[in-house]
Residue, then its C-alpha position, 0 to 999 in steps of 0.5 A: x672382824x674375826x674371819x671364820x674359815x672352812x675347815x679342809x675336807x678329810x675325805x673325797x666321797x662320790x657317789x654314783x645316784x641311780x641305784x646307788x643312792x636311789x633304789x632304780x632308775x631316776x632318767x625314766x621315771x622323770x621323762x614319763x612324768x614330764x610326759x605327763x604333764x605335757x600331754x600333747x607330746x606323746x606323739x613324738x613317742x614314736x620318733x624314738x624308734x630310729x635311735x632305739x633300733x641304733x642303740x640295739x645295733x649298737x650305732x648309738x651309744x647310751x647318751x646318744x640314746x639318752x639325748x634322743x629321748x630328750x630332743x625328740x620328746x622336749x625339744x623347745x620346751x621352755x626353762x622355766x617349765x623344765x627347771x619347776x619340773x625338776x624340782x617337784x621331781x627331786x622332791x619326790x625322790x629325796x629321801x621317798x626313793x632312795x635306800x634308808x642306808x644310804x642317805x645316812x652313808x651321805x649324810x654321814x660323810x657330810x657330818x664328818x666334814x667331807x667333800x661330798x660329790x654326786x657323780x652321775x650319768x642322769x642329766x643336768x635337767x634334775x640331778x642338781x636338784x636331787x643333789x641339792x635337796x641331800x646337802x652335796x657339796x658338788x654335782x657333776x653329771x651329764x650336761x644337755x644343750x640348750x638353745x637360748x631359754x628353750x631346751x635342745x636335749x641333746x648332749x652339750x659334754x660327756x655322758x658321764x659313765x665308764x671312763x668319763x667318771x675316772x677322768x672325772x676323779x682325776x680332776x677332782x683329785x688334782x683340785x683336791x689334792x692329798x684328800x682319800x677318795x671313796x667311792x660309792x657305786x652299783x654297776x660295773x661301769x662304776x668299777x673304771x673309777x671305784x678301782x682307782x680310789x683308795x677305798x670303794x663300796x660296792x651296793x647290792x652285788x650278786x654272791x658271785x661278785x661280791x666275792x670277785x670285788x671282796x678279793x680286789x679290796x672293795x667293800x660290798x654292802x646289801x641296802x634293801 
């Protein structure tokens, strides 16, 4: 029997979500929809004042922040509820909530044969399923805990941001290696790991830093 096998990617292509891929935020808009359907929970709203004013006085960093929110709101919260959650979810996102521009940049890079990575801060509650509904060939984001079947919602890794993403594209490279890397981002906390790649694309930057990133090498793009 003839064996079929893959042909090597060209390119390593990674994409930050929020606000790169999608025009705002994904993390809030999926906690008030879970609220939403939890309704009896929204009295735990008010245990969130105590991490909120640690993030303000900087005690709590943003996962910390990110897994506060989910353990005092979801805490105990079944699997099974969560993960069907996540996939209505991802269907409202893909492609409604999302730039036109980049989903066909996306869907470009898979049609070119390249490795194809969301790279992202947002939990591993709903990111796979938004990167799986666009044809990614990877997802690597934010892991939160679980205590058997029933959600923690506390970080169980790195809040993938910052520094975390360039130890990220690292480790791709070294599983992938020899392969360009382009990245795609919209912040500047995505510039630690844009700058160490061959080629970087900068979404919706004002004039003045565009200019800046323009004089570094990056591409700036406008998706409306």
């Amino acid at each position: 029997m003839q064996q079929h096998t893959q042909p090597a990617p060209r390119r390593l292509a990674i994409f930050d979500l929020d606000g790169t891929l999608t025009r705002h935020d994904t993390f809030l808009p999926f906690v008030l929809e879970l609220l939403r359907q939890h309704r009896a929970r929204w009295p735990r709203v008010a245990l969130l004042l105590l991490p909120a004013l640690g993030y303000l006085l900087r005690v709590v960093d943003r996962g910390g922040l990110k897994g506060a929110v989910l353990h005092c709101l979801f805490r105990g919260l079944p699997r099974e509820v969560v993960n069907d959650q996540a996939l209505r979810y991802a269907q409202t996102v893909v492609p409604a909530r999302m730039f036109a521009e980049a989903v066909n940049e996306f869907r470009k890079h898979l049609a070119a044969g390249d490795h194809v990575v969301v790279l992202s801060a947002s939990p591993d509650l709903f990111v796979p399923e938004i990167a799986r509904a666009l044809g990614a060939n990877e997802v690597i984001c934010t892991q939160i805990r679980w205590t058997g079947e029933l959600l923690d919602g506390r970080l169980a890794g790195p809040n993938r941001r910052d520094h975390e993403k360039a130890r990220v594209l690292e480790e791709l490279r070294a599983r992938m290696p020899g392969l360009p890397v382009i990245a795609y981002g919209n912040s500047t906390a995505d510039l630690v790991h844009m700058y160490r790649c061959e080629y970087g694309v900068y979404v919706n930057p004002d004039a003045a830093l565009a200019a800046r990133l323009t004089q570094r090498g990056l591409r700036c793009v406008q998706w409306r």
